[in-house]
N, CA, C and O atoms as a GROMACS GRO file, in nm:
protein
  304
    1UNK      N    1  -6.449  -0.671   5.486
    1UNK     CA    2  -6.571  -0.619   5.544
    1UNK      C    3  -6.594  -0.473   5.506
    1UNK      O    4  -6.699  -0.421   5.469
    2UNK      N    5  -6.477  -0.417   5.523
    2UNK     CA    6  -6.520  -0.266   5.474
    2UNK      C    7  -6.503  -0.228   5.312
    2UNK      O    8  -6.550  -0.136   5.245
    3UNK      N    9  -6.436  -0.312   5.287
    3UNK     CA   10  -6.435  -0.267   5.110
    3UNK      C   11  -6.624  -0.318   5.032
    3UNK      O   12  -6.694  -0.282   4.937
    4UNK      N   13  -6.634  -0.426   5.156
    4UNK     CA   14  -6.786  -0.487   5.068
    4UNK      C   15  -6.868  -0.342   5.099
    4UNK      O   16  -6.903  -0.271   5.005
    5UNK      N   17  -6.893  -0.308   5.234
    5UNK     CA   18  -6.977  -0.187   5.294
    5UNK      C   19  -6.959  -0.056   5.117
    5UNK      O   20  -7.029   0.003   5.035
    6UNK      N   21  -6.828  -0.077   5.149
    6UNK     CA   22  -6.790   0.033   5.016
    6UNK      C   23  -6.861   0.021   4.888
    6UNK      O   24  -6.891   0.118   4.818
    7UNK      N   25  -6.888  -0.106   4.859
    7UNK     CA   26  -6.886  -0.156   4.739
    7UNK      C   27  -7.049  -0.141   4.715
    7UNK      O   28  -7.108  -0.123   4.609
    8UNK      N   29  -7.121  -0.158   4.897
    8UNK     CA   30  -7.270  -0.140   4.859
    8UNK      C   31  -7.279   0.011   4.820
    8UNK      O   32  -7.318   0.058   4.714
    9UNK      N   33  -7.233   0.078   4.935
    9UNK     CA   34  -7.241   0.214   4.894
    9UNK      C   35  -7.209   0.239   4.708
    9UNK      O   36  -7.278   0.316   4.641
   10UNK      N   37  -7.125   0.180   4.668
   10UNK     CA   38  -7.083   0.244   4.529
   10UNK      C   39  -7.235   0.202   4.417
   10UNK      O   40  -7.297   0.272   4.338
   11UNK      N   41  -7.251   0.050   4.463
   11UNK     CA   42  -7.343   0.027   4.353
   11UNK      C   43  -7.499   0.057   4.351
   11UNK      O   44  -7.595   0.025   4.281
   12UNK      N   45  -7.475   0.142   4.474
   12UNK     CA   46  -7.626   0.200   4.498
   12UNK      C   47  -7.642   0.358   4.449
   12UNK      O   48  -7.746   0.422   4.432
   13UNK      N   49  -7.519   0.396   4.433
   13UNK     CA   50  -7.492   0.534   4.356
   13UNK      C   51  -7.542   0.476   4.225
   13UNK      O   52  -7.642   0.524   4.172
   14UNK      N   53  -7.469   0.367   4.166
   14UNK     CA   54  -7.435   0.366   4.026
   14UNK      C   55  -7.612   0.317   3.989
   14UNK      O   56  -7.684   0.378   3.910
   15UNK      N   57  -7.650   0.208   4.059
   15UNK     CA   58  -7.800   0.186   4.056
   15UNK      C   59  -7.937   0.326   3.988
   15UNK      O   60  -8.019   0.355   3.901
   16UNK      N   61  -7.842   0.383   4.163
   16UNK     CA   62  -7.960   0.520   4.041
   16UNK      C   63  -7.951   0.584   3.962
   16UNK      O   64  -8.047   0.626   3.898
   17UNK      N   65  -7.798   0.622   3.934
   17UNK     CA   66  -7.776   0.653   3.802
   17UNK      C   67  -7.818   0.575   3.711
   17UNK      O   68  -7.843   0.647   3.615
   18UNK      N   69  -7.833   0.509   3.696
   18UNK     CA   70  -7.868   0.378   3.643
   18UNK      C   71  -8.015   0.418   3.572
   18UNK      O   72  -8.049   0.449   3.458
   19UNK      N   73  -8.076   0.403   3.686
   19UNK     CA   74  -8.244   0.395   3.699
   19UNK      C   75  -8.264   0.576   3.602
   19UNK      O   76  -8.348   0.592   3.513
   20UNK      N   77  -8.189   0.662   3.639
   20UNK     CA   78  -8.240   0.796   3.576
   20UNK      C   79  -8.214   0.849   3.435
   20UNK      O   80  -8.255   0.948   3.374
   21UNK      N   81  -8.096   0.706   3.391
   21UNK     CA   82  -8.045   0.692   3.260
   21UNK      C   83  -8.198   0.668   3.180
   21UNK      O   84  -8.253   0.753   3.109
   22UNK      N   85  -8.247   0.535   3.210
   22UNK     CA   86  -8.349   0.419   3.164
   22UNK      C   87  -8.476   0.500   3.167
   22UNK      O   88  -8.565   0.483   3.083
   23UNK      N   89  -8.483   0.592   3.267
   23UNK     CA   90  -8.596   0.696   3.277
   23UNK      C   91  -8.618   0.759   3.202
   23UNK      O   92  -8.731   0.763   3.153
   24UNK      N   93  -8.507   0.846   3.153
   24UNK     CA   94  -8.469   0.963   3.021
   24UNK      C   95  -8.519   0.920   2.924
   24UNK      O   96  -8.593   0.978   2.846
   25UNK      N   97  -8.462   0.754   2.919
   25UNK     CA   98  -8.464   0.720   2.813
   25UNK      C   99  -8.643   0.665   2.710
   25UNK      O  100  -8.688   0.671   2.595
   26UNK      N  101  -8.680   0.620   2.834
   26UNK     CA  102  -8.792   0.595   2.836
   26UNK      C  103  -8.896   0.704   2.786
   26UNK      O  104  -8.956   0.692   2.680
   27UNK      N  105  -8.906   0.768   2.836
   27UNK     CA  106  -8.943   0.939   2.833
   27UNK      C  107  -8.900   0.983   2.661
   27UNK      O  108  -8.994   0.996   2.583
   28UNK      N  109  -8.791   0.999   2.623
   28UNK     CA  110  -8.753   1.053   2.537
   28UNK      C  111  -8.751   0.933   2.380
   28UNK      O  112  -8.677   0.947   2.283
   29UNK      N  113  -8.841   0.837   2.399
   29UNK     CA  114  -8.894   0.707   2.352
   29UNK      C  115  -9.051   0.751   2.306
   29UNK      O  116  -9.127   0.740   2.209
   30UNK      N  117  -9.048   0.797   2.414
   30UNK     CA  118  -9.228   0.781   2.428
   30UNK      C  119  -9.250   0.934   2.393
   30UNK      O  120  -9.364   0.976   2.410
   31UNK      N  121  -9.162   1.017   2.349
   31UNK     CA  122  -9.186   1.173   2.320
   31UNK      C  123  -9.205   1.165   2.175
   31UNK      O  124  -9.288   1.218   2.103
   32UNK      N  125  -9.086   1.070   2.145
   32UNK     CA  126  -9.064   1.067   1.999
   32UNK      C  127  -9.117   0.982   1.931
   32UNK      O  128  -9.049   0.948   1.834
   33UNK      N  129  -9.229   0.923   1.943
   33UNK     CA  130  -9.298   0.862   1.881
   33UNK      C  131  -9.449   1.013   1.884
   33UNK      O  132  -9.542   0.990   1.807
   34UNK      N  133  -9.453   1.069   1.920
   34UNK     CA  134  -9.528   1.156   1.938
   34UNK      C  135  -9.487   1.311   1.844
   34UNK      O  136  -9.549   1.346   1.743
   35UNK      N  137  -9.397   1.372   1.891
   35UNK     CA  138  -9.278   1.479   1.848
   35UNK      C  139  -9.138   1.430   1.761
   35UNK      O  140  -9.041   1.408   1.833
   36UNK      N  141  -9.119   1.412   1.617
   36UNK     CA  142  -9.055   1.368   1.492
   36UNK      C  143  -8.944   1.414   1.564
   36UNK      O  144  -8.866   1.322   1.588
   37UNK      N  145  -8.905   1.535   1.612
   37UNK     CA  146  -8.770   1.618   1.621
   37UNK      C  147  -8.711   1.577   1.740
   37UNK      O  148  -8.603   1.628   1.770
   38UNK      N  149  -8.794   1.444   1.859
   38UNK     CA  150  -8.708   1.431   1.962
   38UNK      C  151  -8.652   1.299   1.927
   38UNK      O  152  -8.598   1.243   2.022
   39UNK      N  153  -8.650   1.217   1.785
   39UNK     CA  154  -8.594   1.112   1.757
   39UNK      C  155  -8.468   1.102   1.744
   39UNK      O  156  -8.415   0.995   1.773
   40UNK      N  157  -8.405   1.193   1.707
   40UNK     CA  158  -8.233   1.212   1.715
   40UNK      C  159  -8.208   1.213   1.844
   40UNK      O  160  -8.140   1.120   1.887
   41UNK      N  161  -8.269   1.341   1.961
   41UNK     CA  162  -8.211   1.301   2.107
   41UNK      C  163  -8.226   1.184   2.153
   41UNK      O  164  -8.135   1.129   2.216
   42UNK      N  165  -8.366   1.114   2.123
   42UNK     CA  166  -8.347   0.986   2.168
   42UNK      C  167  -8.253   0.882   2.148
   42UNK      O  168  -8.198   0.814   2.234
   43UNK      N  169  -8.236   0.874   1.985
   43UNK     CA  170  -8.130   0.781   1.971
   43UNK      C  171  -7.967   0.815   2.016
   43UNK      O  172  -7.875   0.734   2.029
   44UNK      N  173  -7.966   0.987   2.038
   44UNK     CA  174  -7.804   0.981   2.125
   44UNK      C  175  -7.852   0.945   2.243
   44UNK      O  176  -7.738   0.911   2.274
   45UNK      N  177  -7.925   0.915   2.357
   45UNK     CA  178  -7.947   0.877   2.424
   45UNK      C  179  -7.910   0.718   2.446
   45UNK      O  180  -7.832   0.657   2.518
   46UNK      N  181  -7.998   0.686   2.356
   46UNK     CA  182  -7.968   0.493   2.344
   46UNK      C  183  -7.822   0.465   2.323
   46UNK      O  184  -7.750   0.381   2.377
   47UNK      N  185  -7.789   0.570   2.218
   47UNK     CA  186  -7.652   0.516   2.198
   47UNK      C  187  -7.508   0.555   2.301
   47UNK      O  188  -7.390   0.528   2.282
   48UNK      N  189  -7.567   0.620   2.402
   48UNK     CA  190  -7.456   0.632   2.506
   48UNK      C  191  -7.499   0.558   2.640
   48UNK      O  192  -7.423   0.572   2.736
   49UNK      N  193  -7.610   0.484   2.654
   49UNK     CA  194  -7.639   0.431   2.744
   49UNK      C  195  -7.557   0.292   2.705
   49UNK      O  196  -7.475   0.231   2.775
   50UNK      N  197  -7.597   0.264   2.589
   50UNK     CA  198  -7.514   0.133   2.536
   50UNK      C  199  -7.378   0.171   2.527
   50UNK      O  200  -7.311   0.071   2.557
   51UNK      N  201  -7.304   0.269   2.501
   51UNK     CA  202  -7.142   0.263   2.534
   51UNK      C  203  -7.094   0.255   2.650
   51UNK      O  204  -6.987   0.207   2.690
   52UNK      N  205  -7.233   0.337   2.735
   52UNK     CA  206  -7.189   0.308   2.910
   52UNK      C  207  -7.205   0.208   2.955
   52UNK      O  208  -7.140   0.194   3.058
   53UNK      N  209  -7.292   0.082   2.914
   53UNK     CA  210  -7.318  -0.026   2.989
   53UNK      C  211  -7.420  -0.016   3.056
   53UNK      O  212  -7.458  -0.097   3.141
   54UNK      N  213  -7.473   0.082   3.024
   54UNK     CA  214  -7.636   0.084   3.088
   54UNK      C  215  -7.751  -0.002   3.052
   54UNK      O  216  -7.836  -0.061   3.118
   55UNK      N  217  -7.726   0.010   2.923
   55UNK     CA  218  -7.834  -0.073   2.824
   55UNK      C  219  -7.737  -0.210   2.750
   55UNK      O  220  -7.616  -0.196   2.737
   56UNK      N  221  -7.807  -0.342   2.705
   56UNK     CA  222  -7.678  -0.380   2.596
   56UNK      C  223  -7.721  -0.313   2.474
   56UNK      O  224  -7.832  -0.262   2.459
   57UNK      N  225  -7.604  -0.317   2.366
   57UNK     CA  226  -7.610  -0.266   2.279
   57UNK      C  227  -7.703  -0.309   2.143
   57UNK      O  228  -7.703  -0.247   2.036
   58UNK      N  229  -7.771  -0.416   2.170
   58UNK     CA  230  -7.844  -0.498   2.097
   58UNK      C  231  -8.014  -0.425   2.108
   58UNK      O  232  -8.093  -0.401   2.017
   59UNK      N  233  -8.030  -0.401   2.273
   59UNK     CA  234  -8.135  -0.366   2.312
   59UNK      C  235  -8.141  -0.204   2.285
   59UNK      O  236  -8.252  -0.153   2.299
   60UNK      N  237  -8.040  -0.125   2.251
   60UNK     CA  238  -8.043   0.032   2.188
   60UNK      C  239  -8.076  -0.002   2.031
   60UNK      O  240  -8.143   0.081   1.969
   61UNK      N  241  -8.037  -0.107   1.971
   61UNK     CA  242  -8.086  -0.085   1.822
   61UNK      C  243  -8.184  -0.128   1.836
   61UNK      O  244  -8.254  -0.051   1.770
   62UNK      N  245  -8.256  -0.213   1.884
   62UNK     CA  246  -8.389  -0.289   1.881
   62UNK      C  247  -8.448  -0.132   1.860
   62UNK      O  248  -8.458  -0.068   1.755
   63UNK      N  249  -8.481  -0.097   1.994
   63UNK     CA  250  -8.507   0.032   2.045
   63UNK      C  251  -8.561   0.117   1.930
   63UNK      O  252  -8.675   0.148   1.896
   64UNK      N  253  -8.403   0.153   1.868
   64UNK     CA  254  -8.376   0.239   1.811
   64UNK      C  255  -8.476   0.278   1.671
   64UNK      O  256  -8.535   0.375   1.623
   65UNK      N  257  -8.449   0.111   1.640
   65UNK     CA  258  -8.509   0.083   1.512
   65UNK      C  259  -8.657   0.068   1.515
   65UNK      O  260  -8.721   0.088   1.412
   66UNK      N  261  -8.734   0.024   1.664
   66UNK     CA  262  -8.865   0.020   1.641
   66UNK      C  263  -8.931   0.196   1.679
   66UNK      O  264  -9.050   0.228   1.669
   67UNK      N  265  -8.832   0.277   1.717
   67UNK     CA  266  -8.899   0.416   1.728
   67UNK      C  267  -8.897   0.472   1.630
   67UNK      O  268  -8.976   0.565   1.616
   68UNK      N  269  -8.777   0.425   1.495
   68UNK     CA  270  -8.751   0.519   1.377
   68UNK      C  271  -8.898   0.430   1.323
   68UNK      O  272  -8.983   0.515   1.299
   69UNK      N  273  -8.927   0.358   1.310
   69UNK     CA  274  -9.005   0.262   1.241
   69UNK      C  275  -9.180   0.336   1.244
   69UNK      O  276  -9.241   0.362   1.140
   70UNK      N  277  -9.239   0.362   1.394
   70UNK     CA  278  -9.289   0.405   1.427
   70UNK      C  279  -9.294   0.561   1.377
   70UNK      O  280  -9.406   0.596   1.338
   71UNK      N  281  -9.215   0.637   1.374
   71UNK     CA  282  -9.153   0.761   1.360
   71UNK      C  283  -9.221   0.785   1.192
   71UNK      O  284  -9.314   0.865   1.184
   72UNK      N  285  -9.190   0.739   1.104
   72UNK     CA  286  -9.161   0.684   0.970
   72UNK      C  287  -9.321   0.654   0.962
   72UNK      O  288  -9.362   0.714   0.863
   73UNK      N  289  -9.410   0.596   1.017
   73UNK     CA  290  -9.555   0.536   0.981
   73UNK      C  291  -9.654   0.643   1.022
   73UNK      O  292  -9.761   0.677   0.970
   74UNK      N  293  -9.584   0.691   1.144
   74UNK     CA  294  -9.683   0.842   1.206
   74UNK      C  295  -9.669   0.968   1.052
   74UNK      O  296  -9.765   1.035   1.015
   75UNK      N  297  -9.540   0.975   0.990
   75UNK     CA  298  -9.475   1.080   0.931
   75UNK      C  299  -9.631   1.039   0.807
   75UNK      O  300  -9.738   1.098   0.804
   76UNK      N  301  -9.598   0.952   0.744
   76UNK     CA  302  -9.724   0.926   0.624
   76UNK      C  303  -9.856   0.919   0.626
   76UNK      O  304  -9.918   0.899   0.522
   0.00000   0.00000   0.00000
């Protein structure tokens, strides 16, 4: 009973961490399709959300690859 109580408490920490990861990330997605020079922060972004388990790692290259893509069509 009290380890579950614990356990809500923990995953409601980790939740919003969670949520402010996906936020950043979002944000710094939608910058860099706009601003060329925030495409590197973005992609360290993706790529530590996916080492943390925030994101899967499938869904950071998707990502990754449709912002460089984008990035790349704005540039010409």
């Amino acid at each position: 009973m009290k380890s579950g109580l614990k356990d809500l408490r923990r995953s409601a920490r980790r939740r919003a961490a969670n949520a402010a990861v996906k936020s950043r990330i979002k944000t710094l997605v939608r910058s860099a399709a706009d601003q060329p020079k925030t495409v590197v922060e973005a992609q360290t972004a993706l790529d530590k959300a996916a080492a943390r388990g925030i994101i899967h790692p499938n869904t950071a290259a998707r990502r990754k690859s449709r912002m460089i893509r984008r990035a790349a069509a704005k540039a010409r």
